[in-house]
C-alpha positions as a Markdown table, in Angstrom:
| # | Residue | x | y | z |
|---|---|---|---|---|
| 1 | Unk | 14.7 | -13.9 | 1.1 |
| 2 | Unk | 13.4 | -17.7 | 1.4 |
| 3 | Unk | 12.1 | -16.4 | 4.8 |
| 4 | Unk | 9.8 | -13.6 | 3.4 |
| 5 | Unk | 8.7 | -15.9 | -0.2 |
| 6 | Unk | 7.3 | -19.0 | 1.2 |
| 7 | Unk | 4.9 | -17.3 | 3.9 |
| 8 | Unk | 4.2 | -15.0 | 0.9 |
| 9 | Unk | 3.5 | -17.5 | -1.0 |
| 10 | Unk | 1.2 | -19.5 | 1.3 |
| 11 | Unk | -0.6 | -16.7 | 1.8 |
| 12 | Unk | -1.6 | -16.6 | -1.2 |
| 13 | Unk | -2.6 | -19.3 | -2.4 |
| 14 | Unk | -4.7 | -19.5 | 0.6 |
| 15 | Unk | -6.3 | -17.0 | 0.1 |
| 16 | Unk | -6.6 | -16.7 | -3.9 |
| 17 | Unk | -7.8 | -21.0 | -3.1 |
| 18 | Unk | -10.6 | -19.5 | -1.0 |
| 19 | Unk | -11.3 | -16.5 | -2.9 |
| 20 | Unk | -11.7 | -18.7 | -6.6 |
| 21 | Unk | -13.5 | -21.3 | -5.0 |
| 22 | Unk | -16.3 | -19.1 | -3.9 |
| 23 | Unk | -16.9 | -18.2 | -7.5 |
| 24 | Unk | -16.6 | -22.2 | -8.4 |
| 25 | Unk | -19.5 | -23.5 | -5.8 |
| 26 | Unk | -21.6 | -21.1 | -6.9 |
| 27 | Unk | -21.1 | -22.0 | -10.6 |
| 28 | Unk | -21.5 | -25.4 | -9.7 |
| 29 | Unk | -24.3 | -25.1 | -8.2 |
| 30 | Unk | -26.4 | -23.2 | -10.8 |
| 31 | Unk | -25.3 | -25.3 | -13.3 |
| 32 | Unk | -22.3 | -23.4 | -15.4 |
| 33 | Unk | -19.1 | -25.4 | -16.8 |
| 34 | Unk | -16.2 | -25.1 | -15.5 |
| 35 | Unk | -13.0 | -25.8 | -17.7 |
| 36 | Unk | -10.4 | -24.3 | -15.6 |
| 37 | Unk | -9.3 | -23.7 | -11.7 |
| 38 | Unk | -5.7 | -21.8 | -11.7 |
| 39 | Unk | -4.3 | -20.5 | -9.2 |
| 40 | Unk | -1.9 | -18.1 | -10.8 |
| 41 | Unk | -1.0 | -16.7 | -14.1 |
| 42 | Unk | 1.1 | -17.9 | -16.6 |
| 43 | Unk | 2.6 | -21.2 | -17.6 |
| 44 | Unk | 1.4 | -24.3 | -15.3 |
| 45 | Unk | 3.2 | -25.8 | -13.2 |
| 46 | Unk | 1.6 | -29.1 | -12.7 |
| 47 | Unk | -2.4 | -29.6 | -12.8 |
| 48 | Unk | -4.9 | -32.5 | -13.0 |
| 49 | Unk | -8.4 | -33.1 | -14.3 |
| 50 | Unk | -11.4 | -34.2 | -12.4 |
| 51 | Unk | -14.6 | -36.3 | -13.2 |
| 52 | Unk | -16.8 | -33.0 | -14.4 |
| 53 | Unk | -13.7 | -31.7 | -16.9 |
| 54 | Unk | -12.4 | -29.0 | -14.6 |
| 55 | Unk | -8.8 | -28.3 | -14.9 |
| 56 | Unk | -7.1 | -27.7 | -11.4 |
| 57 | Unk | -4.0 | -26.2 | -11.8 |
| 58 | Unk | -0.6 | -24.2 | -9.9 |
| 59 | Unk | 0.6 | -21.4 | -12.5 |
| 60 | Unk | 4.0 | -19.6 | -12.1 |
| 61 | Unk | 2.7 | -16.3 | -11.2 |
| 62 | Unk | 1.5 | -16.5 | -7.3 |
| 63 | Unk | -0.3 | -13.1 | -7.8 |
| 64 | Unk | -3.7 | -14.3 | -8.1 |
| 65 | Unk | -5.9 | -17.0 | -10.3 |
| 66 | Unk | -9.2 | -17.5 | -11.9 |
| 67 | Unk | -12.2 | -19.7 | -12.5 |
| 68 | Unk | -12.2 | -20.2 | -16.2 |
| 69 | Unk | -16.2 | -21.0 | -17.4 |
| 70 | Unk | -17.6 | -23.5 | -20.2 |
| 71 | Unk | -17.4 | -21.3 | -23.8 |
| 72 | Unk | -15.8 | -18.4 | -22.3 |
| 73 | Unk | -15.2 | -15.7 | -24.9 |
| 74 | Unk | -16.3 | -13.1 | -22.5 |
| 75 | Unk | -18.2 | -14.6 | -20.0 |
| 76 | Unk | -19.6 | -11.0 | -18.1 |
| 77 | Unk | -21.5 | -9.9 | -21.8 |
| 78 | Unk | -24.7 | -11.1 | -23.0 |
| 79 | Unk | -24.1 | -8.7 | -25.7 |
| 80 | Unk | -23.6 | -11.7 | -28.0 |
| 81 | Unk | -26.8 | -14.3 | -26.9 |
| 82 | Unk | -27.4 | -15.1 | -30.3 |
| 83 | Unk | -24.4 | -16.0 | -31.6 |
| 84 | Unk | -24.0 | -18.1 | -28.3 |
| 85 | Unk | -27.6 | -20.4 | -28.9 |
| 86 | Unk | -26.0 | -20.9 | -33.1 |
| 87 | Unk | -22.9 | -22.3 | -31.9 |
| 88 | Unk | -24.1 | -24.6 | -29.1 |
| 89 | Unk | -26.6 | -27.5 | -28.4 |
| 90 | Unk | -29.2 | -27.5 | -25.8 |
| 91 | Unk | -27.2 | -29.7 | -23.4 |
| 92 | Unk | -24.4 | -27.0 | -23.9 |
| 93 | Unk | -26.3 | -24.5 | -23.7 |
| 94 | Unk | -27.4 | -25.5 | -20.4 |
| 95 | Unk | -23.5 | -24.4 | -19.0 |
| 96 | Unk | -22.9 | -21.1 | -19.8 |
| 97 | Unk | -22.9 | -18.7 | -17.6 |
| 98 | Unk | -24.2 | -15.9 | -20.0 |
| 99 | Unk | -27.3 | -17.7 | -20.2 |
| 100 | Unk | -27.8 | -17.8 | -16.6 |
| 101 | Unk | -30.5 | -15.4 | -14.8 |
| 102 | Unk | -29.6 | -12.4 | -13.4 |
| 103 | Unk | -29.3 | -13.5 | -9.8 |
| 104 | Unk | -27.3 | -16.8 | -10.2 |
| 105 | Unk | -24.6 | -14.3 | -12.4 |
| 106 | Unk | -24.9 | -12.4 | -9.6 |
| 107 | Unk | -24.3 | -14.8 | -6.6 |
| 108 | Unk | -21.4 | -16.7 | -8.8 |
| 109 | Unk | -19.3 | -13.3 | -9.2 |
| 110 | Unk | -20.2 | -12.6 | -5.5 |
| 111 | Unk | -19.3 | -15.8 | -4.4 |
| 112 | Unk | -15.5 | -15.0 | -4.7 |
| 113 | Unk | -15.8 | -11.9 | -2.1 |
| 114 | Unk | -18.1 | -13.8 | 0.1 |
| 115 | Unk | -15.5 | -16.5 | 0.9 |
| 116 | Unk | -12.9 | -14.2 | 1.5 |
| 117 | Unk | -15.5 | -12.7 | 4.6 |
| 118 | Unk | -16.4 | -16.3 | 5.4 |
| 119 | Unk | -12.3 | -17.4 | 5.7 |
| 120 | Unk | -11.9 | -14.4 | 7.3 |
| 121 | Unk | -14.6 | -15.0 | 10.2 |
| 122 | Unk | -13.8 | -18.7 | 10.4 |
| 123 | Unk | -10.1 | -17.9 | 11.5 |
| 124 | Unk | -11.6 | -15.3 | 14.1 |
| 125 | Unk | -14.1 | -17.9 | 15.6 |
| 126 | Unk | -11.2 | -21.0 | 16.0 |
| 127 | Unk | -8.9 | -18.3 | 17.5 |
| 128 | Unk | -11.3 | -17.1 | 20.0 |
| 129 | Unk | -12.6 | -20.6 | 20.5 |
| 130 | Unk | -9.3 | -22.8 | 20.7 |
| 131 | Unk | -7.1 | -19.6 | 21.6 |
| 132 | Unk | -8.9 | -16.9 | 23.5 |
| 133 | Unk | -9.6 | -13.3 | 23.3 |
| 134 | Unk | -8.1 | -10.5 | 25.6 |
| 135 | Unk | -11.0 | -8.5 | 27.7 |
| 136 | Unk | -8.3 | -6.6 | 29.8 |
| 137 | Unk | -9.3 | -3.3 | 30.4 |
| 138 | Unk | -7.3 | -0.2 | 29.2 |
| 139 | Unk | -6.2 | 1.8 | 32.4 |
| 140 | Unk | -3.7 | 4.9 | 31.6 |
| 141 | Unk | -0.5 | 4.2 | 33.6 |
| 142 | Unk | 1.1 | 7.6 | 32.3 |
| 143 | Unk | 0.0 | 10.5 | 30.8 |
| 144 | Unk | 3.3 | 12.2 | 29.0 |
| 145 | Unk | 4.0 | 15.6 | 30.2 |
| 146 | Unk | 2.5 | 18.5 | 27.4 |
| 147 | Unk | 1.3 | 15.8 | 25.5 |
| 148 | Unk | -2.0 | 16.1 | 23.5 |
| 149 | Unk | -3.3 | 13.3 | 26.1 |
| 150 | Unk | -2.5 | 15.9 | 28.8 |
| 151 | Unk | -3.7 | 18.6 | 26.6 |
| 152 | Unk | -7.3 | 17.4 | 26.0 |
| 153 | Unk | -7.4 | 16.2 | 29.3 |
| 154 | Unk | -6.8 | 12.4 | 29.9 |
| 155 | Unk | -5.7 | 11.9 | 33.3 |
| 156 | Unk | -3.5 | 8.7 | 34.8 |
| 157 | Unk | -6.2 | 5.8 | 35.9 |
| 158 | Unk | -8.8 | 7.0 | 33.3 |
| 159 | Unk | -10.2 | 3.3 | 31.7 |
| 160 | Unk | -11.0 | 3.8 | 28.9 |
| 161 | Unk | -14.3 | 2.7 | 26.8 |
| 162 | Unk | -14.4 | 3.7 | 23.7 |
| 163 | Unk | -12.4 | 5.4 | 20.9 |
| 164 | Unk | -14.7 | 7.1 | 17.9 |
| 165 | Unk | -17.5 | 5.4 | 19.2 |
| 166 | Unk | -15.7 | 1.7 | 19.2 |
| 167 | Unk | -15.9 | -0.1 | 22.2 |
| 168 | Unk | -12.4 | -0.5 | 23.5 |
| 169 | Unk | -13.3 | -4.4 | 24.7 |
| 170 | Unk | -9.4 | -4.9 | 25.4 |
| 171 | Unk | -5.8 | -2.9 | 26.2 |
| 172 | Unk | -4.7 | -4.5 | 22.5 |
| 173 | Unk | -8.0 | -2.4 | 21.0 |
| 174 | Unk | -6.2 | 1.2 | 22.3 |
| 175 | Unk | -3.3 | 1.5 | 19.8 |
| 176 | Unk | -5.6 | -0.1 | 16.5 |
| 177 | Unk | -8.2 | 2.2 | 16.8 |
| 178 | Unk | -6.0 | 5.5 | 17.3 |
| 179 | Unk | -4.3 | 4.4 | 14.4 |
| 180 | Unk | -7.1 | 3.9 | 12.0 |
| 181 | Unk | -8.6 | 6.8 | 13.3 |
| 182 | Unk | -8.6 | 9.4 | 9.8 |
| 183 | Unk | -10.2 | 12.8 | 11.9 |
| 184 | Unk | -8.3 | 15.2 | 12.6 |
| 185 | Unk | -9.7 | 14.8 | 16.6 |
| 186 | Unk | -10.1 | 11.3 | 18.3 |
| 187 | Unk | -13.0 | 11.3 | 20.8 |
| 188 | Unk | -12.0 | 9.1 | 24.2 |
| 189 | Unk | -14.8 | 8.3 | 26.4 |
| 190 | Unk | -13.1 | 7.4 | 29.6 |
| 191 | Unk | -14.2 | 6.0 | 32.8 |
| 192 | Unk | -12.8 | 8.6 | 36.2 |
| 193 | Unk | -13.8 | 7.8 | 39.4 |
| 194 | Unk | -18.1 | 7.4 | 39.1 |
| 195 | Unk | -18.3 | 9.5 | 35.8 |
| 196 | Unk | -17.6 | 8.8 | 31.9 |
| 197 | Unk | -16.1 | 11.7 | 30.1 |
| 198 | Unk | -15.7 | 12.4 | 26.4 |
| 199 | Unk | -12.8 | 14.2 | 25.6 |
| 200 | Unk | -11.5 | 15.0 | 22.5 |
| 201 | Unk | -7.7 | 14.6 | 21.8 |
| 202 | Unk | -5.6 | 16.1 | 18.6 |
| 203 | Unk | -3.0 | 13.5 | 18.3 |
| 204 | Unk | 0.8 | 13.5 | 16.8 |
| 205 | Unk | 1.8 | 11.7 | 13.5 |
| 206 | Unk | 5.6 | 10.9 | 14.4 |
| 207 | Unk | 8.3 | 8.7 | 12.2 |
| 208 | Unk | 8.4 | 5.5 | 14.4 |
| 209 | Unk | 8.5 | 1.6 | 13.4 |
| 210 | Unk | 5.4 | -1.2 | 14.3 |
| 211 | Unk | 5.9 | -4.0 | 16.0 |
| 212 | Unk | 7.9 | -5.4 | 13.1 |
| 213 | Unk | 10.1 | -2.7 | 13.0 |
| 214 | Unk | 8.9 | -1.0 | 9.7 |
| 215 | Unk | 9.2 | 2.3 | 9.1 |
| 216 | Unk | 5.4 | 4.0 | 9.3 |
| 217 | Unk | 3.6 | 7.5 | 10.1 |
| 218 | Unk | 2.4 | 7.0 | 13.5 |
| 219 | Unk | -0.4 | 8.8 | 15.3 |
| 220 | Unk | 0.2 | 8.8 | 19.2 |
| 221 | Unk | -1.2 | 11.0 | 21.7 |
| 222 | Unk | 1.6 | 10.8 | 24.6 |
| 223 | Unk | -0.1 | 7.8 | 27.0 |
| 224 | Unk | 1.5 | 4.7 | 28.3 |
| 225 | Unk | -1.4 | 2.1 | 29.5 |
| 226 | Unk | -1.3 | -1.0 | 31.9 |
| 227 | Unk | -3.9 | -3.6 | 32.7 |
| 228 | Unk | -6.7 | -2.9 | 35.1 |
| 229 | Unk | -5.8 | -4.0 | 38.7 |
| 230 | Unk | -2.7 | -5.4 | 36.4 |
| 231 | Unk | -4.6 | -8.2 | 36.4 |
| 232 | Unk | -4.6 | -9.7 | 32.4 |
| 233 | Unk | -7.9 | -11.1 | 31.4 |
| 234 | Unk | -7.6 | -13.7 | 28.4 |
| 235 | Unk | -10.7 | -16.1 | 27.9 |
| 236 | Unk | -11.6 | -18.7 | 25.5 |
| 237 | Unk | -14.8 | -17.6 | 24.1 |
| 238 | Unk | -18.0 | -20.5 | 23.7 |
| 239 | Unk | -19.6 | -20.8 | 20.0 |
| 240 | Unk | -22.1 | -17.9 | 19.9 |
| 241 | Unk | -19.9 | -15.4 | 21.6 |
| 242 | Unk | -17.1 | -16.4 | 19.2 |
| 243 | Unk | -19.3 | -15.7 | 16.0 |
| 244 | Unk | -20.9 | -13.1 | 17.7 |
| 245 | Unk | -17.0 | -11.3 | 18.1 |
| 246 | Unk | -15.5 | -12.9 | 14.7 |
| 247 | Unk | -18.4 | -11.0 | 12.6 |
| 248 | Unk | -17.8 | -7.9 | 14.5 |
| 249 | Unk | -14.0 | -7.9 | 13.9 |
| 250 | Unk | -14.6 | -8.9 | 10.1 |
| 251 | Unk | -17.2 | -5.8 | 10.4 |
| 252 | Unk | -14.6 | -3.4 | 11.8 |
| 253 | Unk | -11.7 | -4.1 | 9.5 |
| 254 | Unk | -14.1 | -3.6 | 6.6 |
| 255 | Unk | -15.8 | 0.2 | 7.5 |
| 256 | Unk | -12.8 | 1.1 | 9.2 |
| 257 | Unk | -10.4 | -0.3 | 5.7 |
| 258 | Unk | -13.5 | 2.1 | 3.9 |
| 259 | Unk | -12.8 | 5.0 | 5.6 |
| 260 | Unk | -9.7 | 4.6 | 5.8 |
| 261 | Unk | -9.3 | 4.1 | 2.0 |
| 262 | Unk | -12.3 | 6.9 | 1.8 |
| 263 | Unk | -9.8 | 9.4 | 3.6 |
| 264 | Unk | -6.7 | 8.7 | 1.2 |
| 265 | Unk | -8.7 | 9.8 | -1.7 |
| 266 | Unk | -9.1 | 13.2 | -0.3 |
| 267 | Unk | -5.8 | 13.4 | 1.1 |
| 268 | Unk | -6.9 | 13.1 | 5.1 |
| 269 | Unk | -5.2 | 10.0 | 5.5 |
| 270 | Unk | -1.3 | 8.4 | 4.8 |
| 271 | Unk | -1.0 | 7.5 | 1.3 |
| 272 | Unk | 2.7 | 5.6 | 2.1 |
| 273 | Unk | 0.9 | 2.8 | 4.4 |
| 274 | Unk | -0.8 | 1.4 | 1.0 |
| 275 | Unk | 1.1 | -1.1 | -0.1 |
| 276 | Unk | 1.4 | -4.0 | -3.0 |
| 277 | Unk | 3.1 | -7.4 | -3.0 |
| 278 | Unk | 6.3 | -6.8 | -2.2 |
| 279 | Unk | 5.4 | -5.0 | 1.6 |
| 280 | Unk | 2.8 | -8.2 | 1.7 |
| 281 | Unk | 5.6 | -10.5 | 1.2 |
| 282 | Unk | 7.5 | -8.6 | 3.7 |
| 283 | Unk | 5.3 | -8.2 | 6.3 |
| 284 | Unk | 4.0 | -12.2 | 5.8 |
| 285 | Unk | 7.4 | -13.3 | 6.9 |
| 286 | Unk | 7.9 | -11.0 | 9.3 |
| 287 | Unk | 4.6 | -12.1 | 11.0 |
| 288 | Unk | 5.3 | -15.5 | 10.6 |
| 289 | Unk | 8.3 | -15.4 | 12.1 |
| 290 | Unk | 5.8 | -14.7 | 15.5 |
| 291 | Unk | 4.6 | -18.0 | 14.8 |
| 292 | Unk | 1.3 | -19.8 | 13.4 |
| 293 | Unk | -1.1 | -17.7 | 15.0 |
| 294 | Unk | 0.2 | -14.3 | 13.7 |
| 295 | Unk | 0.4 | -16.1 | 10.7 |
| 296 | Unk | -3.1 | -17.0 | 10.5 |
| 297 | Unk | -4.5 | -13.8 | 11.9 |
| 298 | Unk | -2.7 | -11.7 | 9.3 |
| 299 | Unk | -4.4 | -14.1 | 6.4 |
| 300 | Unk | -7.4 | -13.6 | 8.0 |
| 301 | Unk | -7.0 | -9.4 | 7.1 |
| 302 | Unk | -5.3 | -9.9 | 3.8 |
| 303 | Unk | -8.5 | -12.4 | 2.8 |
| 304 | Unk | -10.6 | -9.3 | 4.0 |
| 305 | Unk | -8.6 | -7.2 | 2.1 |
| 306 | Unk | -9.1 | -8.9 | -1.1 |
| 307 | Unk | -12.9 | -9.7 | -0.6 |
| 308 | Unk | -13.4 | -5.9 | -0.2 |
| 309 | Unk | -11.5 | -4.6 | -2.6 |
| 310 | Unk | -13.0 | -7.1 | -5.3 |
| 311 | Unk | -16.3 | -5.5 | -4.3 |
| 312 | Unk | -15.1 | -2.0 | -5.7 |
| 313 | Unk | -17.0 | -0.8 | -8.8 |
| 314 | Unk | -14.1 | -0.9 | -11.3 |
| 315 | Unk | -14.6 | -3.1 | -14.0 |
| 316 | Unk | -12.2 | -6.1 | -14.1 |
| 317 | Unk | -13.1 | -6.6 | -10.3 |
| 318 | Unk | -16.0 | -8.2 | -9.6 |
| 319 | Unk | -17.7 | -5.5 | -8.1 |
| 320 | Unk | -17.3 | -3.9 | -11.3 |
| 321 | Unk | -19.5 | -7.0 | -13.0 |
| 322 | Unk | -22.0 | -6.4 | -10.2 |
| 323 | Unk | -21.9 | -2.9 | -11.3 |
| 324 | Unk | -23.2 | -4.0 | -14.8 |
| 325 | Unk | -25.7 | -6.6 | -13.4 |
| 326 | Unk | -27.1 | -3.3 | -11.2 |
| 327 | Unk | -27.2 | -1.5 | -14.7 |
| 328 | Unk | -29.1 | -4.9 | -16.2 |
| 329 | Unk | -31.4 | -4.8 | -13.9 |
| 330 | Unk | -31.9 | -1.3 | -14.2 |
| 331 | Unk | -32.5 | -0.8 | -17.7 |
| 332 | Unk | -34.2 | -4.1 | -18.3 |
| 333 | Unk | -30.8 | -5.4 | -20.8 |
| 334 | Unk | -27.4 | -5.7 | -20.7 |
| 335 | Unk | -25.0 | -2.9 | -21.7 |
| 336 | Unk | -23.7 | -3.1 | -24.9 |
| 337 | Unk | -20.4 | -4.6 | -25.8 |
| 338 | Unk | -18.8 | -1.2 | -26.8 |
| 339 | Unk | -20.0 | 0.1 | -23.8 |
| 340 | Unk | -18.3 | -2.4 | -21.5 |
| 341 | Unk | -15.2 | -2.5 | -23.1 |
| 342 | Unk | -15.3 | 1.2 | -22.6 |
| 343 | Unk | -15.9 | 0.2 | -18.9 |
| 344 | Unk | -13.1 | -2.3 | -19.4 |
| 345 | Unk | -10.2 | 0.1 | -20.5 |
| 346 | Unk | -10.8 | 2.5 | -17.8 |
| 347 | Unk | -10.5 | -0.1 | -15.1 |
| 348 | Unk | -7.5 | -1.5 | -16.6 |
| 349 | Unk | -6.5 | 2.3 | -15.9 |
| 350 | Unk | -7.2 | 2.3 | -12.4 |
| 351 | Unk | -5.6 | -0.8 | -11.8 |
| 352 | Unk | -2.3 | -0.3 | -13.3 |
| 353 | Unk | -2.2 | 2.9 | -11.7 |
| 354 | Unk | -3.1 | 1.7 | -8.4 |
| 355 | Unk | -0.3 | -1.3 | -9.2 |
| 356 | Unk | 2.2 | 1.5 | -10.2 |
| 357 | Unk | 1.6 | 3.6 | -7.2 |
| 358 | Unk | 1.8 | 0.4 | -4.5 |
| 359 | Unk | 5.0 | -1.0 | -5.9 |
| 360 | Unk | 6.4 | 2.6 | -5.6 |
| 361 | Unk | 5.5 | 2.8 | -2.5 |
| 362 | Unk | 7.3 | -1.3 | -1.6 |
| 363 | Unk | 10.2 | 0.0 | -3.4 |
| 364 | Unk | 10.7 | 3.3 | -1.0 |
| 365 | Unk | 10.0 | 1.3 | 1.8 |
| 366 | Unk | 13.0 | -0.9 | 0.7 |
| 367 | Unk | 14.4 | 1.8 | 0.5 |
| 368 | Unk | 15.3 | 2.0 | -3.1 |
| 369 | Unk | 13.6 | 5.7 | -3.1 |
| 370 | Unk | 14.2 | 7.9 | -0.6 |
């Protein structure tokens, strides 16, 4: 148990750190108080106070934090301005975040996403810098016999290039993109002889574990690949090509989590795979026990994970207080108080039954239901 808690637990506060921080600079900077930094719920741990007032603190509940700001009754309303300029001075009044423009309300709330992305990329660049990244080429070894591979017509030494219009860069590529692919077809653009063909391949959803031997719904189209001229190409990557492939993973776990997430909603896609704390914890020390770099790279999708779904337009998340700065901007005022606490209850809604739905889904896969 010890084995799957502590990974878990580094993970997140990790990530949360990152994620609560990138609302803090941007408070900072524009000027807004800031009486707390927690990093969990619930009673405190231990905590100490810095030069500007800020309580930094380590709370009991690992499940997530907050940036608390100077006179924070509701700190996403102006609903209330003039109750706010009564009850403080004019050096107070300088650090609240209500009274803040529009677009430094803005850029604080998005801050908390945006350093999720920029954690995210930053652990892509070091690994392709310090580590490498695999170029191999995909070559199929095997097509399976009556197999939708052999079927749609892959053929053994087809390379292939791309998957749904992603470049297939390396033989690791193959198996991520046929996986996250939500159609009910998956276009291969292969590479026989002189000519590239598309062909389009129905694939299999099968019963079968990952690499970490959970149970999941697996898509495979019956191929077996090996390395082209079985020769393994793995190169550490200078500083420009690094960014340059760090933003474009970053880019492809976001539109392809989207569509992904997109598909699920109208029931294209496996609604078991979405899973809650528990399966994170799980899977943390499971990939940890691969070592520090799986460990990394996994933080690196969770911190993705959490900067995109913060984004969504349910109130509660910040995407949900962008949602009402759009709607400020928009109508030329703020919303009024009854109508975001409308807002308010149906996100708490959404959430709980998102939370309800991801823990029974952690608990089947422990399997507690079967």
């Amino acid at each position: 148990m010890l084995s799957y808690i502590i990974p878990f637990i580094v993970l997140i506060l990790v990530v949360v750190f990152i994620h609560e921080y990138g609302h803090y600079y941007f408070a900072r900077k524009y000027g807004v108080g800031v009486t707390d930094f927690s990093i969990g719920f619930g009673k405190e741990i231990f905590g100490w106070n810095d030069k500007s007032g800020t309580r930094w603190k380590i709370c009991w509940i690992p499940l997530g934090g907050y940036v608390k700001f100077f006179g924070d009754r509701n700190v996403f309303s102006q609903a209330d301005q003039e109750k706010l300029l009564a009850k403080y001075n004019e050096v107070d009044r300088q650090k609240l975040f209500v009274l803040k423009p529009l677009y430094q309300r803005a850029l604080i709330v998005f801050g908390g996403p945006l350093a999720n992305f920029l954690l995210a990329l930053v652990i892509f660049f070091s690994i392709y810098t310090f580590v490498g990244k695999d170029f191999t080429p995909a070559v199929i070894a095997e097509v399976q016999k009556d197999s939708p591979a052999m079927v749609g017509g892959l053929k053994q030494n087809d390379v292939i290039l791309e998957i749904d219009g992603n470049k297939v860069e390396s033989i690791m590529d193959v198996s991520k993109f046929i996986m996250m692919s939500t159609d009910n077809l998956i276009d291969f653009k292969v590479k026989r002889s002189y000519d590239e063909l598309i062909l389009r391949i129905k694939p299999d959803t099968i019963l079968g574990e990952d690499n970490l031997g959970n149970k999941i719904n697996k898509r495979i189209v019956g191929i077996k690949l090996s390395a082209y001229n079985n020769e393994i190409n793995h190169v550490k990557l200078g500083p420009a090509q690094a960014v340059f492939h760090a933003a474009h993973e970053v880019y492809y776990v976001t539109t392809s989590s989207l569509k992904y997430l997109s598909a699920m909603v109208f029931g294209k896609a496996d609604t078991s795979q979405l899973g809650g704390p528990i399966r994170i914890a799980k899977i943390s020390g499971q990939v940890a026990e691969f070592g520090l770099l799986a460990f990394v790279s996994m933080m690196a999708y969770i911190s993705i994970s959490l900067g995109l779904i913060n984004l969504f337009p349910i109130p509660m998340l910040d995407g949900g207080h962008l949602m009402f700065y759009a709607f400020e901007k928009i109508l030329g005022r703020p919303l009024s108080q009854k109508t975001q606490e409308g807002f308010f209850r149906i996100g708490m809604f959404l959430l709980l039954s998102l939370m309800f739905f991801t823990t029974f889904n952690d608990l089947k896969d422990l399997g507690l239901f079967n």
